[in-house]
C-alpha positions as CSV (number, residue, x, y, z in Angstrom):
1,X,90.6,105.3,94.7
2,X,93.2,107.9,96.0
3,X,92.6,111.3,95.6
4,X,95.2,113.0,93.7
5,X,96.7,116.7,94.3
6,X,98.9,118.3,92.8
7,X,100.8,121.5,93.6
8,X,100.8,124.3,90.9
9,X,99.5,127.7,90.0
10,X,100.3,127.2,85.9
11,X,96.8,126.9,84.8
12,X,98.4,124.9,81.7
13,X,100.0,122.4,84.1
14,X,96.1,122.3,85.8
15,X,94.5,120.9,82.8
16,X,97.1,118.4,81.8
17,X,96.9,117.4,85.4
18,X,92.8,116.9,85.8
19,X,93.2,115.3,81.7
20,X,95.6,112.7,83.3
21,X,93.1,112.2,86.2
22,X,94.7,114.0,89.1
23,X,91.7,115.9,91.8
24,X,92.7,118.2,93.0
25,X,94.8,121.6,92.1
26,X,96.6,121.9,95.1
27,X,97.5,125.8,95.1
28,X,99.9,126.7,98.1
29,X,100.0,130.1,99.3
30,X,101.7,129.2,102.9
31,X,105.3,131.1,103.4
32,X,105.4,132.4,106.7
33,X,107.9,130.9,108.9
34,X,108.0,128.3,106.2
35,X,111.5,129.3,104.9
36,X,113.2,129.1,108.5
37,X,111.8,125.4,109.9
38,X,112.9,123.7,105.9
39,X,116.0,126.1,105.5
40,X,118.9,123.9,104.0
41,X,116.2,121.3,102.8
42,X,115.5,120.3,99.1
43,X,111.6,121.0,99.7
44,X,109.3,123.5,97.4
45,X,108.2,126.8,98.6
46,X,105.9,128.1,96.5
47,X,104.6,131.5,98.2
48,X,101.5,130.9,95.7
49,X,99.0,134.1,95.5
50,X,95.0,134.3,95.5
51,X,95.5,135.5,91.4
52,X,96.4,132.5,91.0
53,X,93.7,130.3,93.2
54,X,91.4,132.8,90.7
55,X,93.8,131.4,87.5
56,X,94.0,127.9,88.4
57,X,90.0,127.8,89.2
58,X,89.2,129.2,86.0
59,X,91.6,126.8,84.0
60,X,89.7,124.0,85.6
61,X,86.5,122.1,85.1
62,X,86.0,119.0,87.3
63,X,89.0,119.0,89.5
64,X,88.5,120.4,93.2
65,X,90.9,123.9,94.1
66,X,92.6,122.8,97.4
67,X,94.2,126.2,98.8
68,X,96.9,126.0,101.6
69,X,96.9,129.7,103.3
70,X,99.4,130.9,105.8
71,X,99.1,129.6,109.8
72,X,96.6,131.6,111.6
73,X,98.5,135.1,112.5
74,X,97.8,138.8,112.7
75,X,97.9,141.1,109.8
76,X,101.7,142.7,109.8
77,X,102.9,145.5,107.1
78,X,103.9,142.3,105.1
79,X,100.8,140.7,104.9
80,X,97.1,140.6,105.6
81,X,95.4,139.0,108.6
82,X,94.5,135.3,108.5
83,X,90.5,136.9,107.8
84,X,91.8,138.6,105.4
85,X,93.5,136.0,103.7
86,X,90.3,133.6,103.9
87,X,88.2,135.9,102.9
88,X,90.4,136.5,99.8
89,X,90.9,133.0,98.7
90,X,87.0,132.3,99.3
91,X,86.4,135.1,97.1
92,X,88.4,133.5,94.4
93,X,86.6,130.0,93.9
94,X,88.5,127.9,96.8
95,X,86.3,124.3,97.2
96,X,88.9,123.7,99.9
97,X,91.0,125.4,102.3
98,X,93.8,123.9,104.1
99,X,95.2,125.0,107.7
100,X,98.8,124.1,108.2
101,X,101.2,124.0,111.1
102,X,98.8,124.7,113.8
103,X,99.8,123.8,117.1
104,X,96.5,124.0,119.5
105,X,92.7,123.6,119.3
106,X,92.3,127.5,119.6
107,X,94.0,127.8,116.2
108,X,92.0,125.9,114.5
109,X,88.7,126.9,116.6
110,X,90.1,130.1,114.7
111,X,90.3,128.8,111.6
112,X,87.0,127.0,111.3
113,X,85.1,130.1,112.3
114,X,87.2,132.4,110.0
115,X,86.2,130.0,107.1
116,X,82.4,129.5,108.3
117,X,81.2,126.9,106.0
118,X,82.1,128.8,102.9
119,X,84.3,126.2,101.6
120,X,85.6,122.3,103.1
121,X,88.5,122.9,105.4
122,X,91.3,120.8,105.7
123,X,93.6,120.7,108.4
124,X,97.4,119.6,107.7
125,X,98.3,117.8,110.8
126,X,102.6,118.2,110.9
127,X,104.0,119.2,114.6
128,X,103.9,117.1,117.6
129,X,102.3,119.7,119.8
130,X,99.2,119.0,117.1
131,X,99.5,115.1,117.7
132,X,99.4,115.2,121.4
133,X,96.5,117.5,121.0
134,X,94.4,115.9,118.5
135,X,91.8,114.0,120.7
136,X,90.4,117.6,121.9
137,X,90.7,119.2,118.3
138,X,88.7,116.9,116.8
139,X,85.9,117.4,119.0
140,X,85.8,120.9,117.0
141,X,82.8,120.6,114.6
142,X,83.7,121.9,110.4
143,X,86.6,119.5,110.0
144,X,86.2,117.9,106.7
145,X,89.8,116.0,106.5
146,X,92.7,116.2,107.6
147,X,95.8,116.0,106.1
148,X,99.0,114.5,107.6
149,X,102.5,116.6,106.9
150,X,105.3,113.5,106.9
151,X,107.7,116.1,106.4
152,X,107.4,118.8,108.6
153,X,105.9,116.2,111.3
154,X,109.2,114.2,111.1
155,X,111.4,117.0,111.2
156,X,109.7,118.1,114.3
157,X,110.6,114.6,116.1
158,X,114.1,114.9,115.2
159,X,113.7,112.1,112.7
160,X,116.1,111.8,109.8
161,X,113.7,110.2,107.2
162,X,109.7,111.1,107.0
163,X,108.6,107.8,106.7
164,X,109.9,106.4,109.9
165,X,106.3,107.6,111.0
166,X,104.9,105.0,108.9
167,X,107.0,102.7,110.5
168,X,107.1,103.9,113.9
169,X,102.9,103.4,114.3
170,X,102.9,107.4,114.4
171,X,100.8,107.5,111.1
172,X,98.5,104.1,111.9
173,X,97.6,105.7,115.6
174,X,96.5,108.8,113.9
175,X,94.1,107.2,111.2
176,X,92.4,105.0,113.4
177,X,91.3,108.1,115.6
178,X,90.2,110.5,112.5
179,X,88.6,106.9,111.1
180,X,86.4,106.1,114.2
181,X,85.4,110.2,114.2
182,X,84.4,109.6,110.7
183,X,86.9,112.4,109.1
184,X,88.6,111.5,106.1
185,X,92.3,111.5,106.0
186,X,95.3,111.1,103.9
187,X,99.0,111.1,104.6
188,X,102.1,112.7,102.9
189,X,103.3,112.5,99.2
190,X,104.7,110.2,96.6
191,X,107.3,109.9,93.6
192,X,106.0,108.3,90.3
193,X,105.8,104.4,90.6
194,X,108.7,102.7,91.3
195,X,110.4,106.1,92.8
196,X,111.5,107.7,95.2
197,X,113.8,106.9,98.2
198,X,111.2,104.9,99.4
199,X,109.9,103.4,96.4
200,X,106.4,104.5,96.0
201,X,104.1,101.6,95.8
202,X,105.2,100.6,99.1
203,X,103.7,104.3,100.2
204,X,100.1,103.4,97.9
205,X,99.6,100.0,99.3
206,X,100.3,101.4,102.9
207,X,97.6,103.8,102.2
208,X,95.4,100.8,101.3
209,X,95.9,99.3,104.3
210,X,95.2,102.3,106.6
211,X,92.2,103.5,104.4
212,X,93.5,107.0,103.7
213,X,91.9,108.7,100.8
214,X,94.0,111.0,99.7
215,X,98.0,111.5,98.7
216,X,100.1,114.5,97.1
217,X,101.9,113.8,94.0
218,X,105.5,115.1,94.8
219,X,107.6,117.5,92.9
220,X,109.3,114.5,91.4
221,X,106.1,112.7,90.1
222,X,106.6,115.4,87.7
223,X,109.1,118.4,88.1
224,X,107.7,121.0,85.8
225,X,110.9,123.2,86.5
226,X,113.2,120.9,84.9
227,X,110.9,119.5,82.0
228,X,110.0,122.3,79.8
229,X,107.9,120.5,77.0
230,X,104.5,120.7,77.2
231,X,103.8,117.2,75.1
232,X,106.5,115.6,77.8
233,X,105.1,116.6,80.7
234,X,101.0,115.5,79.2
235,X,102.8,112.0,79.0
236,X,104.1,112.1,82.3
237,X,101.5,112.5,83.7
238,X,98.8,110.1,82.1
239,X,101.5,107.1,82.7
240,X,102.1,108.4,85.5
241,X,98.6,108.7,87.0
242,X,97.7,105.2,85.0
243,X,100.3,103.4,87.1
244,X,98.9,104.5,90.3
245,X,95.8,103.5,89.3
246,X,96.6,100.1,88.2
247,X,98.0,99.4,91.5
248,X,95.5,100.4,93.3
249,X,92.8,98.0,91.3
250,X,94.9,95.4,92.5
251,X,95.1,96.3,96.2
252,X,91.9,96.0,95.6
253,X,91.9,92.5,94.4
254,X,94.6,91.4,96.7
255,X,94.1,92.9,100.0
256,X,95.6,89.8,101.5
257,X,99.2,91.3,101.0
258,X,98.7,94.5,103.1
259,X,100.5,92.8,106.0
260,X,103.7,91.8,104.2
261,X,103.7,95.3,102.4
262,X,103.8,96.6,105.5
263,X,106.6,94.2,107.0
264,X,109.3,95.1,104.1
265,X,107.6,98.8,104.4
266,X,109.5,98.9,107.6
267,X,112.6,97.0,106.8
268,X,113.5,99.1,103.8
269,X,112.9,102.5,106.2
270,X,114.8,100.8,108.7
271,X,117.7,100.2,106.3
272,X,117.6,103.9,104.6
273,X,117.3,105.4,108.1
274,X,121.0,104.2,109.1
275,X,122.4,105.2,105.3
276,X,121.2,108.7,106.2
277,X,122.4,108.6,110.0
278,X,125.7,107.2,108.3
279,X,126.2,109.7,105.7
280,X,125.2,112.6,108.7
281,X,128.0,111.0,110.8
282,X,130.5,111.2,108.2
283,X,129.4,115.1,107.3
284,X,130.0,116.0,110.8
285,X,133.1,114.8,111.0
């Protein structure tokens, strides 16, 4: 089965998530240069801190702590050095820590040394100069997964709609070199079933047939900001989790219908990518 994250520092949000089955507490604590590359764009910023890796850690019993920390950078009057930033969020109870937008195998040679085998790393693969690059980074030893950023990734080709990398190859070319090194992957996020732009059991069985392991439940699997009651959100989230899970027992059973998946996959992105180029065209005029 998928592994499940979700992003939150609520420790109250953490246990209804690991009740419902989610696996990881996905606690995000990137914000440099984050703001300026997604400005104008409806995507979460969290600017999480290491209180609450320590909170969320200690709210949780069997479901993993998956820390994002800033790019690799020097310490600044605003904020510490990447060392001490992963020395902080080892300190409080990280099982994983993820790397995002790198750019070059020194970065993350960086990264895996400032880490040192404390906790699994992660890397979050999202900028072309990372994609052209990755035969030589993975020849870096201490890469436990890797993680690929649709968003960021597409907004760095230029592309109006994320999942034009599933559609593209972008996304298969990229799990058939971390599966032959024998690093486990996932790829970007999805809505609760039936959701999303992209509805998102297209998204699950494309995972399926590219034999990623993991996927990040989006802000609008459940958005805590706008749905205040605790007893709502519990349910949300065990039907919501339950669904997934359903359809991925019959991917299982029916592996047969990967191929056609994939064939409307690409005709539905194909059809939202001109709707958004469209409604672009008619903004700019």
């Amino acid at each position: 089965m998928l592994k499940l994250m979700y992003i939150t520092n609520r420790p109250e949000i953490a246990q209804i998530a690991e009740s419902a089955g989610v696996d990881r507490i996905f606690v995000d604590m990137e914000y440099i240069g984050k703001g300026e590359r997604q400005r104008g764009l409806d995507t979460v910023k969290s600017h999480h801190t290491v209180r609450d890796v320590a909170a969320i850690k200690a709210a949780v019993e069997k479901a993993e702590v998956l820390v994002r920390v800033n790019p690799i950078h020097e310490a600044t009057p605003d904020y510490p050095s990447s060392r001490d930033e992963i020395d902080a969020t080892v300190a409080a109870g990280a099982d994983i820590i993820m790397l995002p937008f790198f750019k070059t195998r020194e970065e993350v040679q960086t990264f895996l040394e400032l880490v040192g085998g404390r906790t699994r790393t992660m890397l979050l693969l999202e900028t072309p100069e990372a994609v052209e690059r990755i035969d030589e980074i993975l020849t870096l030893p201490g890469i436990d997964e890797v993680h690929i950023g649709l968003n960021d990734l597409s907004l760095g080709y230029g592309l109006p709609f994320m999942f034009q990398l599933l559609a593209d190859g972008t996304v298969e070319e990229l799990c058939f070199k971390l599966h032959r090194k024998g690093i486990a992957y996932g790829f970007g996020g999805i809505a609760s079933l039936g959701n999303g732009m992209l509805p998102s059991q297209f998204i699950i069985r494309e995972h399926y047939r590219l034999g990623s392991g993991c996927v990040i439940l989006s802000r609008s699997f459940c958005d805590v900001t706008k749905v205040r009651h605790i007893g709502i959100i519990n349910a949300m989230f065990l039907k919501g989790v339950r669904e997934i899970r359903d359809l991925e027992a019959d991917c299982e059973r029916h592996a047969a219908f990967f191929r056609d998946n994939h064939e409307e996959l690409c005709a539905q992105v194909a059809l939202i990518t001109e709707k958004l180029k469209a409604l672009k065209a008619e903004a700019a005029k």
